[in-house]
N, C-alpha and C positions, 0 to 999 in steps of 0.2 A: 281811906279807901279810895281807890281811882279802877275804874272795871273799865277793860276793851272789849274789842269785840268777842274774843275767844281767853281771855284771862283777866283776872283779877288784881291788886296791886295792894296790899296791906299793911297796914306799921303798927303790931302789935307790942304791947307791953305787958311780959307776962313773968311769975313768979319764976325760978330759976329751976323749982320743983318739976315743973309743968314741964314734958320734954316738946320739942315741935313738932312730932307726929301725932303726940297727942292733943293738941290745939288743932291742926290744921282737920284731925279726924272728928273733930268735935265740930268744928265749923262746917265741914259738909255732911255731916251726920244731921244736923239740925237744918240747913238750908235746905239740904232735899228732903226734907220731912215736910218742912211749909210748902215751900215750892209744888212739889207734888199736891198737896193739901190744896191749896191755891187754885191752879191750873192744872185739874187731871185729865180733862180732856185733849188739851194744847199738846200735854207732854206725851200722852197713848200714841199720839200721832209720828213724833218724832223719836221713841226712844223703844226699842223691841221688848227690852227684859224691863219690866216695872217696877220702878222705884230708884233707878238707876239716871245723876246727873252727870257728876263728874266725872273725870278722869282718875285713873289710879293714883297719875305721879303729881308733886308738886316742885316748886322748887322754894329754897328757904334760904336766909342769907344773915349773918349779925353787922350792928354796925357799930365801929370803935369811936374812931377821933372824928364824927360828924353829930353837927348841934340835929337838935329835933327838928327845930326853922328848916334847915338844908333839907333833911330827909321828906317834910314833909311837899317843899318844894317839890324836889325831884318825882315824888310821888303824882301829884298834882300834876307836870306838865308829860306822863307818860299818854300815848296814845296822841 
């Protein structure tokens, strides 16, 4: 995982079963649950509708002929 300022950077491995909106819906299902949890007053301040972090959309991408070293490089120097 590599975070900017305004997105995220992830290299997951997951069952084949598992489709990737439903990972990526799991992922922000559960961080805005702590997050919120966490800091509710921080977030009251910056967000109108409550319980609301992310955005709707994500973007998702597979990778072929790159080792995991590469990918996780690439990850690492974004931002």
């Amino acid at each position: 995982m590599e975070t900017e300022k305004n997105h995220i950077h992830y290299m997951i491995e997951a069952e084949p079963k598992k489709t990737v909106s439903k990972i990526v819906n799991l992922i922000k299902s559960y961080t805005t649950y702590y997050i919120w949890k966490k800091y509710p007053n921080n977030l009251q301040k910056q967000f109108w509708r409550k319980h609301t972090f992310w955005t709707d959309g994500y973007f998702a991408c597979s990778v072929g002929n790159v080792s995991e070293e590469m990918l996780i490089k690439y990850i690492e120097n974004q931002g």
